[in-house]
C-alpha positions, 0 to 999 in steps of 0.5 A: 703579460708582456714576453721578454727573453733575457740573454741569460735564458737566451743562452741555455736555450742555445746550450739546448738547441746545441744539444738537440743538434749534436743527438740529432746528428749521433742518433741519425748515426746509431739508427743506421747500425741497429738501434731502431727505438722511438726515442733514437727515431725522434730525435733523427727525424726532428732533432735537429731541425728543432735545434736550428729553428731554436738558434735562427729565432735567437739569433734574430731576436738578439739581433732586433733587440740589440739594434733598438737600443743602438744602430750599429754602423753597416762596417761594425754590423758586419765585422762583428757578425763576419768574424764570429761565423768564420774565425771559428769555421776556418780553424775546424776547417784548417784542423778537418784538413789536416786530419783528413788531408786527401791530396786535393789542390791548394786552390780547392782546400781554399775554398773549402777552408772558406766554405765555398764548394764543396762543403767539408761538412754538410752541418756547415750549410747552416754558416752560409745561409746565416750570412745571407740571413745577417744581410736580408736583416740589415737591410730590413733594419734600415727602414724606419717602420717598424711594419716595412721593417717586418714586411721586407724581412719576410718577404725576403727570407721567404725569396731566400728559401725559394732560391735555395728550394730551386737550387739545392732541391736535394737539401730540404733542411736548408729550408726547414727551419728558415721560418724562425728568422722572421718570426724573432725579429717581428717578436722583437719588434712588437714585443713592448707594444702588445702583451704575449695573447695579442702577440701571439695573434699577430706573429703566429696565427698568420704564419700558420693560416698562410703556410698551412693553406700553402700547403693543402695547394702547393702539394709538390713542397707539401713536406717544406711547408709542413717543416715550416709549420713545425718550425713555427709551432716548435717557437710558439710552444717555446715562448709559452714555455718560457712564460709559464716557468718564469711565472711558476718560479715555485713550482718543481718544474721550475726548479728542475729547469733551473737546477740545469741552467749551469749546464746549459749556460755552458754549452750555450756559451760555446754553442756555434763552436761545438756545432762547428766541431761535433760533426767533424768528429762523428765522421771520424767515428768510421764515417758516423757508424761507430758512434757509440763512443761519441759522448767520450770523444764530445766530451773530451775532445769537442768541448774543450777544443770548442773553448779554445776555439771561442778563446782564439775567436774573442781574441783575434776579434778584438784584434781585427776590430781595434784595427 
């Protein structure tokens, strides 16, 4: 049996991953003022990097997919993919600003609105590596075999994640989850030429082989490469996850999958802007400490504000792109 991931489920996975993120984030928060449990711990220690290897795995997946059906040109490629990063992370910059002015220069609040410097956030390295991820894509997608196409996309990712090791050696999860980007893509690709047994041979067993033996020799990145595989096995486990619901369609799992599927179709939707504004307001909580109100301030002020925030990015697009 082939896999195939619709943009339906692709969603709901983006509302969980969503969801992963901003607990990972909150629990990280409630484990610093006493709340030591197994659950808080797991959360803090791999939620998030779950969440984002989750959202570079659909993003390039939707990605590849798109593109076999039709090119866009290198102007339309950019412009959608630009516009949707930073139409949203300007307007929570701007409004982190104006909550939490504090006196710097035009030029530097510029910059940081932009994302350059000094991030306002540490949750928005995610928006900078991204676009270099969008590019490394285009290029590789410029080329007609499917096998150079895969090759040059892992081999530039993985120069990617050396130069960020080399330069932020002290933000190891910009690192983490980089990984789930070449794996969409190649799954994508060879999705409709082999049946999900002779895939998952093909994408993950010399993913694991490669990064594992990289591991027992490279021990001064043991922890990177050991992420890495995590990263890996966390995709493995979803697409055998996924194929087993979709061929069960009977059974209770399924069907108390299904029941959350509203929910997470929801948060999915607005995923990138709630990702944007959630950890702006944790660090109103008294800088992440008082956090248990979070959930009433994620639910009343988060999500709606991440709807606006979606509504303004849908409109100015279509603006900027009829011109």
């Amino acid at each position: 049996m082939a896999f195939n991931l619709s943009k339906e489920v692709s969603t709901c996975l983006k509302g969980v991953s969503c969801l992963l993120i901003v607990l990972h984030h909150w629990c990280s928060g409630l484990s610093g003022v006493g709340y030591d449990n197994i659950l808080v711990k797991l959360l803090t220690q791999a939620g998030g990097v779950t969440g984002v290897a989750i959202f570079f795995f659909l993003s390039s997946y939707g990605l590849t997919r798109s593109q076999l059906v039709k090119k866009d040109s290198i102007s339309s490629f950019f412009t959608k993919r630009l516009t949707k990063v930073y139409i949203p992370l300007v307007l929570t910059n701007v409004l982190w600003l104006v909550l939490r002015y504090s006196g710097q220069s035009f030029v530097q609040s510029f910059l940081q609105i932009l994302n350059i410097g000094d991030l306002l956030d540490l949750a928005t390295w995610f928006c900078n590596v991204i676009i270099v991820c969008y590019v490394i894509f285009y290029v590789s997608n410029r080329l007609k075999k499917d096998w150079m196409k895969i090759l040059v996309n892992w081999i530039l990712m993985l120069s990617l994640a050396v130069a960020l090791v080399a330069y932020f050696p002290y933000r190891p999860c910009y690192v983490y989850s980089l990984v789930a980007f070449p794996l969409g893509g190649m799954v994508a690709i060879l999705q409709d030429k082999m049946n999900m047994t002779k895939l998952m041979m093909i994408t993950f067993l010399p993913v694991v082989v490669f990064f594992g033996a990289m591991a027992m020799f490279c021990t001064a990145y043991k922890t990177h490469l050991l992420a890495t595989l995590y990263c890996s096995a966390v995709i493995l486990c979803l697409m055998l996850i996924l194929m087993e619901l979709l061929n069960n369609r009977k059974s209770l799992i399924f069907e108390l999958v299904y029941s959350l599927k509203k929910p997470a179709s929801f948060i999915g939707l607005y995923s990138y802007e709630i990702y944007l504004l959630h950890n702006k307001f944790l660090m109103l909580h008294s800088d992440y400490h008082v956090t248990v109100w979070y959930p009433i301030t994620f639910v009343l002020i988060v999500v709606p504000l991440a709807v606006v925030f979606f509504m303004c990015d849908n409109l100015l697009t279509k603006m900027m792109v009829k011109k």
